[in-house]
N, CA and C atoms as an extended XYZ file, in Angstrom:
336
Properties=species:S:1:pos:R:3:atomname:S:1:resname:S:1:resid:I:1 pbc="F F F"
N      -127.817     -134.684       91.970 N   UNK     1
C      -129.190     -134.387       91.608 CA  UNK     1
C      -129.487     -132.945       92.024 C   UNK     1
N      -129.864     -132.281       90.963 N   UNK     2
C      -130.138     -130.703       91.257 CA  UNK     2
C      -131.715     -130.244       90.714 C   UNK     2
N      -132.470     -130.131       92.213 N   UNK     3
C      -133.949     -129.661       92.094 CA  UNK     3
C      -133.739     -128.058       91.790 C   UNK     3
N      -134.817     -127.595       91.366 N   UNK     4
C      -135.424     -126.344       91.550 CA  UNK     4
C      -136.776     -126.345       91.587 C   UNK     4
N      -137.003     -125.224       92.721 N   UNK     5
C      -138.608     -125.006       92.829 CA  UNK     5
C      -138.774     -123.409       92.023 C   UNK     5
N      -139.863     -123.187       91.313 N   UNK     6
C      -140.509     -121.663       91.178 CA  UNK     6
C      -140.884     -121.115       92.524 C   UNK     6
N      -140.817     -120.121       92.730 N   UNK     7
C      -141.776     -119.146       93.991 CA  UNK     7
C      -142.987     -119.997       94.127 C   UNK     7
N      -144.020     -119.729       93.019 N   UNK     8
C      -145.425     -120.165       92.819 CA  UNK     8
C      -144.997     -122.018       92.977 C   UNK     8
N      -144.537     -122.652       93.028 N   UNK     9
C      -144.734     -124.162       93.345 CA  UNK     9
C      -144.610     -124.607       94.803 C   UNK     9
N      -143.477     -123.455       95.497 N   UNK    10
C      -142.980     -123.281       97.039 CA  UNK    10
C      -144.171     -123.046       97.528 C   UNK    10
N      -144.562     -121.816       97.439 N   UNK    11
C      -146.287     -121.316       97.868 CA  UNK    11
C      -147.122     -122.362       97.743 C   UNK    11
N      -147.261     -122.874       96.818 N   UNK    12
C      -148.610     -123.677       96.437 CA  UNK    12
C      -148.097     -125.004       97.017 C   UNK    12
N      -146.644     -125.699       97.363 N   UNK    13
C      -146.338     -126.347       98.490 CA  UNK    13
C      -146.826     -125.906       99.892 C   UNK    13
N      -146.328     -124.845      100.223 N   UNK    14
C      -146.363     -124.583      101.750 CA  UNK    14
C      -147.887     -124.501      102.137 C   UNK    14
N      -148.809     -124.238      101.282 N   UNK    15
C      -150.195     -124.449      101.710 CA  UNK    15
C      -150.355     -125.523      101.253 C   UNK    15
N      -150.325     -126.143      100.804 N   UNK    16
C      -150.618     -127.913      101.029 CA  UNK    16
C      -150.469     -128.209      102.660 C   UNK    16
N      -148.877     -127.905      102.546 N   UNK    17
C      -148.399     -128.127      104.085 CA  UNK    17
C      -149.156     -127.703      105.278 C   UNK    17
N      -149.509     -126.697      105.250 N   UNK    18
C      -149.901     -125.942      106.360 CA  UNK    18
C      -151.359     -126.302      106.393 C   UNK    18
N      -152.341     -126.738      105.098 N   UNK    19
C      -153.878     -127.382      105.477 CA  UNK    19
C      -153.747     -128.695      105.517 C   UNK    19
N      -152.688     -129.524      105.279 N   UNK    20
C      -152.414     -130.608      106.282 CA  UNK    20
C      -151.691     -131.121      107.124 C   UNK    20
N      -151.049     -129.795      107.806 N   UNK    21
C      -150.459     -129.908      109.080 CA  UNK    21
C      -149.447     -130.535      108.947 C   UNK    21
N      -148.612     -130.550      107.934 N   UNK    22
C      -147.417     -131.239      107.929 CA  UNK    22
C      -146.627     -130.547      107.437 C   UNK    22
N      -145.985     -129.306      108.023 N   UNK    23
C      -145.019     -128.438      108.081 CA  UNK    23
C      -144.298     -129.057      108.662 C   UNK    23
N      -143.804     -130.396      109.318 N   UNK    24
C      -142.338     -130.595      109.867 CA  UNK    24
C      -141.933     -131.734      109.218 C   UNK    24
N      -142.622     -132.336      107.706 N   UNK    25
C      -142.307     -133.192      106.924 CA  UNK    25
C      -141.797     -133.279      105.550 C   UNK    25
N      -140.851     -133.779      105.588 N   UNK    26
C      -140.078     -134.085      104.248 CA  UNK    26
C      -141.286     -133.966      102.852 C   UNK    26
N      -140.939     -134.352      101.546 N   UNK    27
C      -142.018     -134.555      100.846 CA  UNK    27
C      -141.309     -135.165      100.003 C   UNK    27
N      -141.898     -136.343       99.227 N   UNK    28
C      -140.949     -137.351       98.406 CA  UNK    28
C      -141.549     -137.083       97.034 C   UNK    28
N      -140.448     -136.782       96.096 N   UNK    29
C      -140.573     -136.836       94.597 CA  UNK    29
C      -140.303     -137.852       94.143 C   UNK    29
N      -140.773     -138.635       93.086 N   UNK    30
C      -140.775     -139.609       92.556 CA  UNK    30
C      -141.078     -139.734       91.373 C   UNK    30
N      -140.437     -140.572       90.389 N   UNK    31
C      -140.635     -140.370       89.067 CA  UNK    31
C      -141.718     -142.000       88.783 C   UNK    31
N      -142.666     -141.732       88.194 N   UNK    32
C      -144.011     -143.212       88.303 CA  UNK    32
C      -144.126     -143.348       86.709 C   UNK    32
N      -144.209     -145.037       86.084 N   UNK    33
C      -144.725     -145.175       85.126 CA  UNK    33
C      -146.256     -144.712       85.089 C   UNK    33
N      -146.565     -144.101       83.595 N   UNK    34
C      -147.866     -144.257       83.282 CA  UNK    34
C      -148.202     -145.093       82.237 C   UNK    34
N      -149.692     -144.948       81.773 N   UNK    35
C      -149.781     -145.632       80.602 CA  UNK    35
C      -150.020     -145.740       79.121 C   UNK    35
N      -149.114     -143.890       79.119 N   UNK    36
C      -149.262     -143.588       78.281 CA  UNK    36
C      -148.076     -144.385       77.271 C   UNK    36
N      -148.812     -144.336       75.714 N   UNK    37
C      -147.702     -144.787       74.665 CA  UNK    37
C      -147.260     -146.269       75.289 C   UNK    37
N      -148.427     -147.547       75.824 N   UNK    38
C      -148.074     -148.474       76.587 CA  UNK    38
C      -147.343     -149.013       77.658 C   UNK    38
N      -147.165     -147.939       78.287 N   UNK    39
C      -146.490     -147.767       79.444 CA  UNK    39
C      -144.956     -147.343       79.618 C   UNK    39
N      -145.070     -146.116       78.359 N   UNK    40
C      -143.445     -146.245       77.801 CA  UNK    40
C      -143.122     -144.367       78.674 C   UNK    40
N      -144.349     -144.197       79.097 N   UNK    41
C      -144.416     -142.661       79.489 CA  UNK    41
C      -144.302     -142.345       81.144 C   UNK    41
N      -143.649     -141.645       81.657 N   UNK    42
C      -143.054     -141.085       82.919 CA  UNK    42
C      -144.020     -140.147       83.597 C   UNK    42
N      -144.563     -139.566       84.584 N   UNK    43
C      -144.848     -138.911       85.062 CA  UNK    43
C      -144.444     -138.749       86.205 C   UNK    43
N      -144.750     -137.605       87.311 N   UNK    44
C      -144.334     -137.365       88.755 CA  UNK    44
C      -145.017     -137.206       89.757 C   UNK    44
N      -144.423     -137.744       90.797 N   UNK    45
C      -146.046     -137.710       92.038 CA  UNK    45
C      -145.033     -137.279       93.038 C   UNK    45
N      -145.606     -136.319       94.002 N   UNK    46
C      -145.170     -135.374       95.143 CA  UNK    46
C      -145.977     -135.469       95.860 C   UNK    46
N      -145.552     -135.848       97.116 N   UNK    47
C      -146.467     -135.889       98.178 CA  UNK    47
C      -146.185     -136.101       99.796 C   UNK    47
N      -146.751     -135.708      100.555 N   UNK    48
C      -146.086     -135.852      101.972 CA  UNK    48
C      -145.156     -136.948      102.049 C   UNK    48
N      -143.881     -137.241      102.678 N   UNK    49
C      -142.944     -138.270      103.058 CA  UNK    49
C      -143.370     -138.802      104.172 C   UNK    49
N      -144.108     -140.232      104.105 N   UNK    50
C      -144.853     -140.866      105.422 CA  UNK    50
C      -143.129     -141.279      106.242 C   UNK    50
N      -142.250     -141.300      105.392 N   UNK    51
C      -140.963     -142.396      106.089 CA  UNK    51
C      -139.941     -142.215      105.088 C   UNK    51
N      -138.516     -142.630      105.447 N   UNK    52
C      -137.460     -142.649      104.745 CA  UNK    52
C      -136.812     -143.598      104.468 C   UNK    52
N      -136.516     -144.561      103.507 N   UNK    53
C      -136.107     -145.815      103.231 CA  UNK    53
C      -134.735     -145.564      103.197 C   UNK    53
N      -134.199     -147.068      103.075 N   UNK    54
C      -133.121     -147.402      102.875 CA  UNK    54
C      -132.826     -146.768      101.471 C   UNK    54
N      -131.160     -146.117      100.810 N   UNK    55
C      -131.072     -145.632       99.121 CA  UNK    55
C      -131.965     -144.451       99.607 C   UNK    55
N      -132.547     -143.818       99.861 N   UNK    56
C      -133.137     -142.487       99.637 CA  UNK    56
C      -132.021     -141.574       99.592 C   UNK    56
N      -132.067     -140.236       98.835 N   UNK    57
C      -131.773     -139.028       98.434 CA  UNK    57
C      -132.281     -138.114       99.189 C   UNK    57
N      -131.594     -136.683      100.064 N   UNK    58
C      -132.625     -136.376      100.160 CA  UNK    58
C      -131.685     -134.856       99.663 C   UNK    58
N      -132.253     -133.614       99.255 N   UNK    59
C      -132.339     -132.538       98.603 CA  UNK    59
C      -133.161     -131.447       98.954 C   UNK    59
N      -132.258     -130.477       99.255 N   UNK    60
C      -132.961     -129.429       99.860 CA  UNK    60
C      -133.148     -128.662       98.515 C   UNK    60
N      -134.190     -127.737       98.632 N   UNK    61
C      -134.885     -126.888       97.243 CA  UNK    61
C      -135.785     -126.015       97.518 C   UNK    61
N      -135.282     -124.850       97.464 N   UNK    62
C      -136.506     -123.649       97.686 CA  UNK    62
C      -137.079     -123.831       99.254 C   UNK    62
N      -136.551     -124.099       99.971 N   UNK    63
C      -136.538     -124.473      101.594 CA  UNK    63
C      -137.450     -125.289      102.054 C   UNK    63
N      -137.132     -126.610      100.932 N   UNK    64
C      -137.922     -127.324      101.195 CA  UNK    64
C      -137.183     -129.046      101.280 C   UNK    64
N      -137.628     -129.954      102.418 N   UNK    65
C      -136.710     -131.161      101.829 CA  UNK    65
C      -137.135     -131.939      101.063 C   UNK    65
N      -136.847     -132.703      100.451 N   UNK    66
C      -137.336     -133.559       99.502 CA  UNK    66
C      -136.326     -134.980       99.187 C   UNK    66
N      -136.696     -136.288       99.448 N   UNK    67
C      -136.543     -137.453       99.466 CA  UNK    67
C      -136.779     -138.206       98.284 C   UNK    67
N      -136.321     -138.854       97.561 N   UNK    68
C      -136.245     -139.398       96.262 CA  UNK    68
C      -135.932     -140.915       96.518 C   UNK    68
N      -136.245     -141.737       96.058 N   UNK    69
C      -135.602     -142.505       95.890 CA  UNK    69
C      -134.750     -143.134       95.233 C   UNK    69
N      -134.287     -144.303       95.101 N   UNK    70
C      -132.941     -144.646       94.228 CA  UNK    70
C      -133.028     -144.553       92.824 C   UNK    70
N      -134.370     -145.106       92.288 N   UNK    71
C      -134.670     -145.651       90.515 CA  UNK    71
C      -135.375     -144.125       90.679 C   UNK    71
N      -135.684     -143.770       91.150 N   UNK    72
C      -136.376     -142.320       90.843 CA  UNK    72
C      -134.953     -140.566       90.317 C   UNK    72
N      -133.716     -141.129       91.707 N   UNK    73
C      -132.787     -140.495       91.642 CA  UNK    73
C      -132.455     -140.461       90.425 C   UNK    73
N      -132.018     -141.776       89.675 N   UNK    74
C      -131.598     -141.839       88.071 CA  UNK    74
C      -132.078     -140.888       87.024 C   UNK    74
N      -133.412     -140.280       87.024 N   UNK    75
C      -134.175     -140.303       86.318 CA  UNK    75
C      -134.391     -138.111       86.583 C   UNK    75
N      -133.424     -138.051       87.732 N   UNK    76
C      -133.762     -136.196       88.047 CA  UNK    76
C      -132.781     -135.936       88.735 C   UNK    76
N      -131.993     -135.859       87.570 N   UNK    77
C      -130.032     -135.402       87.924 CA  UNK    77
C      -130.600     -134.128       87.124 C   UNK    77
N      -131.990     -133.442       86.771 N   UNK    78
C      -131.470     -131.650       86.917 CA  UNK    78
C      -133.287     -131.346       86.407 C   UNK    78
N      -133.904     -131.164       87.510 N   UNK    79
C      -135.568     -130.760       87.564 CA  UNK    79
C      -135.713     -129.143       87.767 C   UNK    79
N      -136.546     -128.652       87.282 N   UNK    80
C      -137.338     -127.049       87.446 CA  UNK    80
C      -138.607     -127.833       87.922 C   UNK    80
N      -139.090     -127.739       89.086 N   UNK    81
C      -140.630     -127.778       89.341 CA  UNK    81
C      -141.511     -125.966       89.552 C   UNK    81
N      -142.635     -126.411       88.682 N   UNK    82
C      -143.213     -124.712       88.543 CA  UNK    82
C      -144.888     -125.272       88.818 C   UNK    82
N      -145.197     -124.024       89.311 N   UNK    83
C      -147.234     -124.228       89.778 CA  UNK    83
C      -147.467     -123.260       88.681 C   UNK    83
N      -148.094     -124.383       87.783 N   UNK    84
C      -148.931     -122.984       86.756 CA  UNK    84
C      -150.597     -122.988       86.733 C   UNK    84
N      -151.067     -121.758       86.416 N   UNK    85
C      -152.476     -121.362       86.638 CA  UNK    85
C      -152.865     -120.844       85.721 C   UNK    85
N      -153.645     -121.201       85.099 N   UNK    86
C      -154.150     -120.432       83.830 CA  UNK    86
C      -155.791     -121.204       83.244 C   UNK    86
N      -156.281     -120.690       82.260 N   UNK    87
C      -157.127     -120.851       81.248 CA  UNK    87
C      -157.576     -122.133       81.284 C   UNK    87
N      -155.953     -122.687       80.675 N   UNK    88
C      -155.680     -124.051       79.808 CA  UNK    88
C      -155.377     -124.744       81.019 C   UNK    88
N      -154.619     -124.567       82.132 N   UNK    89
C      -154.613     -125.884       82.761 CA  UNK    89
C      -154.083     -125.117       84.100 C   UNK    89
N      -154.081     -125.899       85.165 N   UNK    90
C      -153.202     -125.756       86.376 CA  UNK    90
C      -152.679     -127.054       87.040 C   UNK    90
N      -151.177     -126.663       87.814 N   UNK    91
C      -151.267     -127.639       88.537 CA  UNK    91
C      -149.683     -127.578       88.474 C   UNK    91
N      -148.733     -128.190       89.023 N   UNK    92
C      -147.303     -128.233       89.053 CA  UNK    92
C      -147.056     -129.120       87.675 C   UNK    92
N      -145.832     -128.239       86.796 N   UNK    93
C      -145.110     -128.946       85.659 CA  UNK    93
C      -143.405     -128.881       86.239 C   UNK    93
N      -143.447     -130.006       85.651 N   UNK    94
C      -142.304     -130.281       86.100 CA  UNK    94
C      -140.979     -130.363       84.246 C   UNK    94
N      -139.939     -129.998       84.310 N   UNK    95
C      -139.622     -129.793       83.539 CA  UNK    95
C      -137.979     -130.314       83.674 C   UNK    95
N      -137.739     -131.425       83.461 N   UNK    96
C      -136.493     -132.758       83.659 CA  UNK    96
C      -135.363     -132.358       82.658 C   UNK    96
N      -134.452     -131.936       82.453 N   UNK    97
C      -133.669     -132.061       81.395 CA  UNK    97
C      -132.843     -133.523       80.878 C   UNK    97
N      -133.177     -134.274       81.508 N   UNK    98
C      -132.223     -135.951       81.755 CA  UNK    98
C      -133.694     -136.416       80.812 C   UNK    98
N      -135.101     -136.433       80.270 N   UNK    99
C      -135.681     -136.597       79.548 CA  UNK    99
C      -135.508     -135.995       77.804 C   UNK    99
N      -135.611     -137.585       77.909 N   UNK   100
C      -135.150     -137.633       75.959 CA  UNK   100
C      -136.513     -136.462       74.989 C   UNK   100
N      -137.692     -136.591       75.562 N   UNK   101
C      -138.764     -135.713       74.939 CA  UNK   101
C      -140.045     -136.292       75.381 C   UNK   101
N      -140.949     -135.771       75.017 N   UNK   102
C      -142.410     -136.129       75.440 CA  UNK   102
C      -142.813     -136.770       74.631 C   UNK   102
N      -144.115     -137.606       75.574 N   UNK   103
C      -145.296     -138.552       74.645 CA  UNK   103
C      -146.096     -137.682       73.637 C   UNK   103
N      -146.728     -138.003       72.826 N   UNK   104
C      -147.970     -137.291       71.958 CA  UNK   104
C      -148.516     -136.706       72.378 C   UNK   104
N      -149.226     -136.494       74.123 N   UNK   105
C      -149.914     -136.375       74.666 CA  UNK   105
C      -149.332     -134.852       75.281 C   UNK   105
N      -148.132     -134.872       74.897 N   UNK   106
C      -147.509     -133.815       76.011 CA  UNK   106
C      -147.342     -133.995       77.554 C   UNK   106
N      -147.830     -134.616       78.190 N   UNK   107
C      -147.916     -134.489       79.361 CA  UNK   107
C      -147.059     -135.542       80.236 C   UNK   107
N      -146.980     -136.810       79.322 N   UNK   108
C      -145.486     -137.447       79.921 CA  UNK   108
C      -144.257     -137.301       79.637 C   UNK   108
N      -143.286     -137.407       80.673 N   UNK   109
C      -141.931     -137.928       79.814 CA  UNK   109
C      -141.222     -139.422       79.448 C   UNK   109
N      -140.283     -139.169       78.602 N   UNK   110
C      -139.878     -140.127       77.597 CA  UNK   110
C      -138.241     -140.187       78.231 C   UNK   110
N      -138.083     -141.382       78.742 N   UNK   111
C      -136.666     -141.591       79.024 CA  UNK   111
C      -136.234     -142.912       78.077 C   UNK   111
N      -134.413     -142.598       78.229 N   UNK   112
C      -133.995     -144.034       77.371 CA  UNK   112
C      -133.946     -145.500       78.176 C   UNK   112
């Protein structure tokens, strides 16, 4: 499994980190059903690592660690995570190449 972070997603990590004081914690990526296209659509949630399970992954990236889990691992054998800011939208995109293509919506992914 091969992460990448942008500069701008590291940054916009490390202040997360640092206004909630959890600069000495892992952070777990995870790949979550949504409900888009009836629940056929993928999205990603990042967020402090309360703990480390049994099957976890863990992956260093842009000097950062990051913990995955097992059904999540499957699913980000090769990620670009980027913080974008603009006009039209902000917020971290994440960009999977192991995804078959996106929902209608654009904003989920579509695995087999």
């Amino acid at each position: 499994m091969q992460v990448e972070i942008s500069e701008p997603a590291r940054a916009k990590i490390q202040q997360f980190r640092d206004e909630e004081g959890a600069n000495d914690k892992a952070l777990r990526l995870s790949v979550v059903r949504t409900h888009c296209m009836g629940g056929r659509g993928y999205g990603y949630d990042l967020h402090v690592a309360q703990d480390t399970r049994e099957g976890d992954a863990t992956v260093e990236a842009g000097g950062l660690t990051l913990v995955v889990d097992r059904e999540s691992a499957r699913k980000l054998e090769s990620v670009q995570i980027d913080y974008v800011d603009s006009f039209q939208e902000s917020g971290f995109r994440v960009t999977n190449s192991h995804a078959r293509g996106k929902c209608p919506c654009g904003h989920h992914d579509l695995f087999d």
